[in-house]
Structure formats: structure tokens, C-alpha cells
C-alpha positions in Angstrom: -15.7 3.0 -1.9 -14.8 4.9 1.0 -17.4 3.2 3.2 -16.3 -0.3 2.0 -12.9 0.7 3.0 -14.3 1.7 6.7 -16.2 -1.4 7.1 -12.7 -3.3 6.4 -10.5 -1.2 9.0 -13.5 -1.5 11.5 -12.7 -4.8 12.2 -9.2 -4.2 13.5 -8.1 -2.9 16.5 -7.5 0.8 16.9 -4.0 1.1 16.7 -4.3 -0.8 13.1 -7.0 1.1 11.8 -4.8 4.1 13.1 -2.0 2.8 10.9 -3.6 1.7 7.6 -6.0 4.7 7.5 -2.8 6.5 7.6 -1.5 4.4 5.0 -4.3 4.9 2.8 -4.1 8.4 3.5 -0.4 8.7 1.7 -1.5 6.4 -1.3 -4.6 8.3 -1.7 -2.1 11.8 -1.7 0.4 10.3 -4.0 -2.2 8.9 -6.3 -5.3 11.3 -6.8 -7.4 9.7 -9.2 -6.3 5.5 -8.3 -9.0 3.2 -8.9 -9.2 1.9 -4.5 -11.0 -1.2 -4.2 -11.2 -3.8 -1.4 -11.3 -7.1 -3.0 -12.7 -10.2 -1.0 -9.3 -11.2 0.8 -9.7 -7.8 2.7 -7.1 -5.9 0.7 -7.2 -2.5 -0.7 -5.8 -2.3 -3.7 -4.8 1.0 -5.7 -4.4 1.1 -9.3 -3.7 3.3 -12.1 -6.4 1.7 -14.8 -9.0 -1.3 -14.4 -6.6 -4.1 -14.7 -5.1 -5.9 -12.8 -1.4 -5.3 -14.1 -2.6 -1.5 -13.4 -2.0 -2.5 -9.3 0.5 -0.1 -7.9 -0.1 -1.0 -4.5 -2.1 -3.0 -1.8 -2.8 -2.4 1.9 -2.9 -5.6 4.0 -4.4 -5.7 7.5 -4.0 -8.4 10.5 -4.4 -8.6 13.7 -0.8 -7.2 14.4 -0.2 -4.4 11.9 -0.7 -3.2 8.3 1.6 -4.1 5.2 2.1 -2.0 2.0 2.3 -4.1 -0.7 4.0 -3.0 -3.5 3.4 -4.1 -7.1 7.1 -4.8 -8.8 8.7 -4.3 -5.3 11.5 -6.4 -6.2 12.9 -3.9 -9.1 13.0 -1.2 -7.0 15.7 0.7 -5.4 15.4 0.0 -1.6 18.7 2.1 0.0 16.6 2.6 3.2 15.9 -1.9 3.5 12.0 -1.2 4.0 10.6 -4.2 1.5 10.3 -7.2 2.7 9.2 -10.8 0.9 10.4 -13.4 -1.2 8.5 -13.2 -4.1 9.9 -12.9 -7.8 8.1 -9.3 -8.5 6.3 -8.4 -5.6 7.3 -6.9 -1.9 5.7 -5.3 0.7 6.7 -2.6 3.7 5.8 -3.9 7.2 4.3 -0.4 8.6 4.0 -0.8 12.6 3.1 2.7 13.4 2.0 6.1 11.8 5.4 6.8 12.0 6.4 4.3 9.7 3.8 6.2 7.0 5.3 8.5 7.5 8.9 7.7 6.6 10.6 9.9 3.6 12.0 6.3 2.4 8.2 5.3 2.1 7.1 7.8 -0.2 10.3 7.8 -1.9 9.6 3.8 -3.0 5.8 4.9 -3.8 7.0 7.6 -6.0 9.1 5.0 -7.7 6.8 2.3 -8.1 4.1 5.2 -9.3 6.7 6.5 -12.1 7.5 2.6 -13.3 4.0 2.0 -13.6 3.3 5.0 -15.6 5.9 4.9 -17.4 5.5 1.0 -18.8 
């Protein structure tokens, strides 16, 4: 999988594969053991089982930056205003930079999103 992941970032500029590796790099940490697959709209999806209603997350690449997509996003506690979207259940995190990876508020929504899904 890893290399299916590579060929994805490869074709984005560097400062995007700088970001989402870095992305993927925290999921990965907070989920040893996720099933990671890249699925043919060029997303990277993380999930706890083989289904889809297992998704916990998704990265999401473009041209201008990398989005964290977060399964259930709109039931979660958000005091820091990271998610972003419309969307009944799901939201995502606009990440510009490493830096945004590598915001405490980030990790603190994974960790939620991670105990919801384990727990349902």
C-alpha cells in the first residue's frame, strides 16, 4: 500500500506532498493497525475494519493543499473551529502546512473521531 500511496502524493507539488505525507504520518501514529487504501478518486482512506462505515478518516489532495476528512465530523467537539463543510455527518480540516499536522486541536479531533468509532 505504501507504494500506491507514493505514486498518489507524486503527483503533487512538493509542498503538498510535504503536507499530506505528514498527514498520513499522524493518522498512521494514531491508528496502528487502519486498513489505508487509496481508492480511485485519489483519496486515502483509513479505517478501522473492511467496510465502509469502518472510515475514520480520508486524506484529500489538490493542487493547493491537503484536507483531512473526517468521518462523523459534524458530531464532534470542535472548540479550536478546525472542520470545515456543509455536509449532514461528514467535515474535513483544511491542513495548509506541516504545521497545521501538527496542531494539538488536530489530534485532539482524531482521538475523538477514533474513540466514537470504536466505541459504536
Amino acid at each position: 500500500m505504501a507504494r500506491e500511496v507514493e505514486q498518489l502524493f507524486s503527483r503533487y507539488d512538493p509542498a503538498v506532498r510535504r503536507t499530506a505525507r505528514a498527514a498520513r504520518r499522524l493518522v498512521r501514529s494514531m491508528l496502528p493497525g487502519a486498513v489505508e487504501q487509496v481508492d480511485s478518486g485519489g483519496r486515502v482512506g483509513y479505517a478501522v475494519g473492511s467496510r465502509v462505515v469502518d472510515v475514520i478518516c480520508v486524506i484529500l489532495l489538490s493542487k493547493t493543499g491537503v484536507k483531512l476528512g473526517v468521518a462523523d465530523g459534524a458530531t464532534l467537539a470542535d472548540p479550536a473551529g478546525l472542520l470545515t463543510g456543509a455536509g449532514k455527518r461528514h467535515r474535513h480540516v483544511e491542513l495548509a502546512s506541516v504545521d497545521a499536522v501538527e496542531a494539538p486541536a488536530l489530534a485532539a479531533l482524531l482521538r475523538q473521531a477514533i474513540a466514537r468509532k470504536r466505541g459504536a
